[in-house]
MIDOSE-1310 file (N, C-alpha, C; in nm, 2 decimals, decimal comma, always signed):
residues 114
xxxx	+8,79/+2,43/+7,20/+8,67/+2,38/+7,13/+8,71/+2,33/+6,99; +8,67/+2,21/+6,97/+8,70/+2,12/+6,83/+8,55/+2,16/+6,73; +8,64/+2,23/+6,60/+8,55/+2,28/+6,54/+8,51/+2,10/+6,45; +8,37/+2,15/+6,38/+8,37/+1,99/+6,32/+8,37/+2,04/+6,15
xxxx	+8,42/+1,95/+6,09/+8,43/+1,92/+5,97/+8,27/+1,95/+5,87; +8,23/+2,04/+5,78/+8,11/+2,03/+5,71/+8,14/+1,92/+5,62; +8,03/+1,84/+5,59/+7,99/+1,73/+5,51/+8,05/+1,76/+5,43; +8,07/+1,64/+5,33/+8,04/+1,64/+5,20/+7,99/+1,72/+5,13
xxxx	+7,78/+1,73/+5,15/+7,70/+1,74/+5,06/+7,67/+1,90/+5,12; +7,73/+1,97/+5,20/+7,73/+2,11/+5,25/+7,84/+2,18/+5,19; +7,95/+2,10/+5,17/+8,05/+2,19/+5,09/+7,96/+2,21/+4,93; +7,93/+2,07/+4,90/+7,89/+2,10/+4,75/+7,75/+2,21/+4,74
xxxx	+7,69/+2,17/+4,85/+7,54/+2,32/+4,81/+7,62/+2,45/+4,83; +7,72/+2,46/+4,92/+7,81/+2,64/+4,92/+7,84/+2,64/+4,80; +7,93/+2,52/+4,76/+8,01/+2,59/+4,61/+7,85/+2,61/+4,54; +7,77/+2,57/+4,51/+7,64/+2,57/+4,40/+7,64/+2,76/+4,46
xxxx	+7,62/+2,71/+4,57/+7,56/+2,88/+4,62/+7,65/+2,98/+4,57; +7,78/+2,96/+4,62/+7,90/+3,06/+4,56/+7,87/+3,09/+4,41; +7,88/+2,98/+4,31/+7,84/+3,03/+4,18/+7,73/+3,09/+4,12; +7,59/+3,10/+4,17/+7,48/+3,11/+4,21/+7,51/+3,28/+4,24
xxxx	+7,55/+3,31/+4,37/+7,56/+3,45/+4,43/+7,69/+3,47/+4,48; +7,78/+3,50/+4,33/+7,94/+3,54/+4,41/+7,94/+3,65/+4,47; +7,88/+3,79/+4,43/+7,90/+3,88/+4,51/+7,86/+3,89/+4,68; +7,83/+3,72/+4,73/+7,84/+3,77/+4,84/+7,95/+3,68/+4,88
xxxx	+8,06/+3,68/+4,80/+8,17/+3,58/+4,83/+8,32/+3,66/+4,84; +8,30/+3,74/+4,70/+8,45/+3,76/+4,63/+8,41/+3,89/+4,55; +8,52/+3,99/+4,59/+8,50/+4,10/+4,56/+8,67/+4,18/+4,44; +8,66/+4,21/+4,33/+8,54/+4,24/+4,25/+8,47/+4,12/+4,20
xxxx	+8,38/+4,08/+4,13/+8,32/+3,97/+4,10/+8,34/+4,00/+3,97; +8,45/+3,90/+3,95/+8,50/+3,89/+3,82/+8,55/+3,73/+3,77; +8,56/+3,70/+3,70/+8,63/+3,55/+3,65/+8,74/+3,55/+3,72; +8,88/+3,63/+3,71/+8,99/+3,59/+3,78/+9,02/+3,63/+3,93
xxxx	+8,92/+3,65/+3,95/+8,91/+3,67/+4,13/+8,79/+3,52/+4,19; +8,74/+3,55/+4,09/+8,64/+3,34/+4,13/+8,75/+3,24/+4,11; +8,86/+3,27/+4,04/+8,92/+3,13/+3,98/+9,03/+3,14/+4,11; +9,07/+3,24/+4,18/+9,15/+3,29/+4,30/+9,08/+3,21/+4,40
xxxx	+8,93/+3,24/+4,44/+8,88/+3,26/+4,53/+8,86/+3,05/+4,52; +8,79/+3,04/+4,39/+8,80/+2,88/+4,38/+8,91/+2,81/+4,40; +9,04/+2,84/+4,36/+9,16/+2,76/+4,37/+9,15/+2,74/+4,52; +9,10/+2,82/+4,57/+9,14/+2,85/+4,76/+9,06/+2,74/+4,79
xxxx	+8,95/+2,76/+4,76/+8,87/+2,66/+4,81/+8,89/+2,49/+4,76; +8,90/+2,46/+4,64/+8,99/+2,36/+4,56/+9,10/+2,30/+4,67; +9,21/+2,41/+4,72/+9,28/+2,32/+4,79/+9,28/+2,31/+4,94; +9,13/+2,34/+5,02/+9,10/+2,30/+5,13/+9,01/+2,16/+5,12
xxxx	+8,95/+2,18/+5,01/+8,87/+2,03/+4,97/+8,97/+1,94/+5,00; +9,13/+1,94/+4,90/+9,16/+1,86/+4,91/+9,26/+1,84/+5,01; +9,30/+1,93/+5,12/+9,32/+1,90/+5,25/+9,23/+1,81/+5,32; +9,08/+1,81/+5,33/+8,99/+1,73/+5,34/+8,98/+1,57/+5,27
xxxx	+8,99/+1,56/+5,17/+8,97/+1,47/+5,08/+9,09/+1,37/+5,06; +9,21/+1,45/+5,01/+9,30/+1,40/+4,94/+9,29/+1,45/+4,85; +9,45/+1,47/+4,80/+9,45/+1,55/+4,65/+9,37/+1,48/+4,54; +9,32/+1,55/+4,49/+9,23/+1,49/+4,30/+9,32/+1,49/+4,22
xxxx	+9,34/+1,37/+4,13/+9,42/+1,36/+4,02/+9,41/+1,43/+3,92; +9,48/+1,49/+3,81/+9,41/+1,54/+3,66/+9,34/+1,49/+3,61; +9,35/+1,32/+3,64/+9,22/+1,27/+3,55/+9,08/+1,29/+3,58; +9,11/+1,27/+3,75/+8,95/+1,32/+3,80/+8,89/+1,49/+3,76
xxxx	+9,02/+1,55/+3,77/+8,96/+1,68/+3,72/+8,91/+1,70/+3,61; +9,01/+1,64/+3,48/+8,96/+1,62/+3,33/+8,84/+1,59/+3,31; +8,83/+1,45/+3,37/+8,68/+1,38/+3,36/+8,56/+1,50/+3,38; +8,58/+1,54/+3,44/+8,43/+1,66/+3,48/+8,45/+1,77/+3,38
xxxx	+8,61/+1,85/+3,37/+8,59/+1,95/+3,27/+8,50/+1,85/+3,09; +8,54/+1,72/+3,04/+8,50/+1,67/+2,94/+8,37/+1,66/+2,99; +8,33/+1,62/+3,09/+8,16/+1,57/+3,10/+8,08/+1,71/+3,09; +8,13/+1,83/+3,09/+8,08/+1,92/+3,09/+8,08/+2,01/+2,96
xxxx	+8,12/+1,91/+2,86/+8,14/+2,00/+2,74/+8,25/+2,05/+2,73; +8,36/+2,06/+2,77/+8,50/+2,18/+2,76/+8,61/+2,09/+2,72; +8,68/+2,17/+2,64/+8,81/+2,06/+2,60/+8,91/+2,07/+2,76; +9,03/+1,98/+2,69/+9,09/+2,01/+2,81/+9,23/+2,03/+2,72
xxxx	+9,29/+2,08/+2,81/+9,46/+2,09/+2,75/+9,54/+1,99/+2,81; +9,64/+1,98/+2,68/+9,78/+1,90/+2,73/+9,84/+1,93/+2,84; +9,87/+2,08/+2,83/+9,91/+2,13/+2,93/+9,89/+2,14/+3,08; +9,97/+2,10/+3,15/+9,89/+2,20/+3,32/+9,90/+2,34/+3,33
xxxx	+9,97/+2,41/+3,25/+9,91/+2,53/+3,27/+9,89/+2,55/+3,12; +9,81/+2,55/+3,06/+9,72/+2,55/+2,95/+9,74/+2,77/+2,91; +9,82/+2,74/+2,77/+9,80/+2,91/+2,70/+9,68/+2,95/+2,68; +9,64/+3,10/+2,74/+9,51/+3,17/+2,74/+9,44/+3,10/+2,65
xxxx	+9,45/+3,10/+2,53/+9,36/+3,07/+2,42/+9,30/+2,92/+2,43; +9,33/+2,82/+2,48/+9,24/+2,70/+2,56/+9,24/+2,69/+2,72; +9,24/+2,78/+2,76/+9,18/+2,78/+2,88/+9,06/+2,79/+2,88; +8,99/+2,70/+2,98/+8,80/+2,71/+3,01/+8,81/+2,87/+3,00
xxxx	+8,80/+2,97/+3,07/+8,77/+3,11/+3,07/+8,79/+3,10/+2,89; +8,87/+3,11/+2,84/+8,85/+3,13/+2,66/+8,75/+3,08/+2,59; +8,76/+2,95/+2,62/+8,65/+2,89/+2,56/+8,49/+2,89/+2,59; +8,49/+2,95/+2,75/+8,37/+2,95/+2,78/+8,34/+3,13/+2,67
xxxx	+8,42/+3,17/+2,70/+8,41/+3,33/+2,60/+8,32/+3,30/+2,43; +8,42/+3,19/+2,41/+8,42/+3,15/+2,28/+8,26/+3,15/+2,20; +8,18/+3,10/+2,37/+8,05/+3,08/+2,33/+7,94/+3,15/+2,38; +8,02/+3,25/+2,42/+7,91/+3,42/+2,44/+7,89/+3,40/+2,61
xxxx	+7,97/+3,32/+2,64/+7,89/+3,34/+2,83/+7,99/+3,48/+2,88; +7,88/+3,53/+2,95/+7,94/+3,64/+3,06/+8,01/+3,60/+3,20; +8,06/+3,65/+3,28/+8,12/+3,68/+3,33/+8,07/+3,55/+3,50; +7,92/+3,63/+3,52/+7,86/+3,59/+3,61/+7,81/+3,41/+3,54
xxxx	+7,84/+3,38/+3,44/+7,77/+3,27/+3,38/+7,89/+3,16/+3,40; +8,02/+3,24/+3,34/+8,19/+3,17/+3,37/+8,22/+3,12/+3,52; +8,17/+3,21/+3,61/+8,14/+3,19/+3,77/+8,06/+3,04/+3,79; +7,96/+3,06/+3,78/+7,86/+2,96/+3,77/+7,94/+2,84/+3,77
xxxx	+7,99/+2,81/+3,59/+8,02/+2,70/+3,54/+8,19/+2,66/+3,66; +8,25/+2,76/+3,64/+8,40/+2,72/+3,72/+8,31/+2,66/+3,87; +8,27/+2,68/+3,89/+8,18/+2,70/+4,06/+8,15/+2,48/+4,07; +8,10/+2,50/+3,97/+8,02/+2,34/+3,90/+8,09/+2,28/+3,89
xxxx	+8,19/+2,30/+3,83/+8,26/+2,20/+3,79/+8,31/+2,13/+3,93; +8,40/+2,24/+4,02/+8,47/+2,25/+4,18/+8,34/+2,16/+4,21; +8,23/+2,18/+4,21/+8,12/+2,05/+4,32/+8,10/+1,94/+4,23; +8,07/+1,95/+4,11/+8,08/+1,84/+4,06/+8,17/+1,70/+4,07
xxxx	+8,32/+1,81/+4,12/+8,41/+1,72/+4,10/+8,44/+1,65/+4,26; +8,39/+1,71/+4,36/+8,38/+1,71/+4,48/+8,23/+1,56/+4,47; +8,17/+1,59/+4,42/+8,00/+1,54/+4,41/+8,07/+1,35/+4,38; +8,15/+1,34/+4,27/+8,25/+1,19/+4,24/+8,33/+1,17/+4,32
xxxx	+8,40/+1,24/+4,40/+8,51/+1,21/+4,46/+8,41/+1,13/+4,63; +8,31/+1,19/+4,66/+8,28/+1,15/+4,76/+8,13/+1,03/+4,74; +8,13/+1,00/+4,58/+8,02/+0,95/+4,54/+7,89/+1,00/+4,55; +7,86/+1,13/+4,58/+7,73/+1,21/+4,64/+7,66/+1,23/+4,50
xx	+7,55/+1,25/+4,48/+7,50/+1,28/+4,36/+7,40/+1,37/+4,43; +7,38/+1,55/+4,41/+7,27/+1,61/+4,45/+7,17/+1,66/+4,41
């Protein structure tokens, strides 16, 4: 049996939902087990998709307010998780936003607006 492919605009309402209600996703429900749990999902998208460039990634972390680093692997102290700290968000709030970004960036790649 040939499983079928979920849409587009199905992947983006789970990831909204994942950030929305991680604990029924990823256990403990913490930032670096979302950013685990999202990378996973990140690179089945783009098994699906085709890989995303940095710039398409950039472009959403900047549209969303966050700096970005030089770096690809960016030192603790500018990474999103720091900076989102920076500005008093909690934990469940850091989920959310890493969550958004991952559909957001899915949302351009396939042209969907939802």
């Amino acid at each position: 049996m040939q499983q079928q492919t979920p849409p587009i605009p199905e992947l983006i309402r789970w990831l909204r939902h994942v950030g929305n209600r991680p604990a029924l996703y990823i256990r403990p429900v913490d930032v670096a087990t979302a950013q685990s749990f999202l990378a996973g999902v990140n690179f089945c998208v783009q098994v699906l998709t085709g890989p995303f460039s940095r710039e398409e990634l950039d472009a959403v972390v900047v549209s969303r307010g966050w700096r970005v680093s030089a770096s690809p692997l960016p030192p603790p102290e500018e990474s999103l998780e720091h900076q989102m700290r920076q500005r008093g968000m909690r934990d469940a709030e850091i989920i959310a936003e890493l969550a958004e970004i991952e559909a957001v960036t899915l949302e351009r790649r396939a042209g969907t607006a939802a």
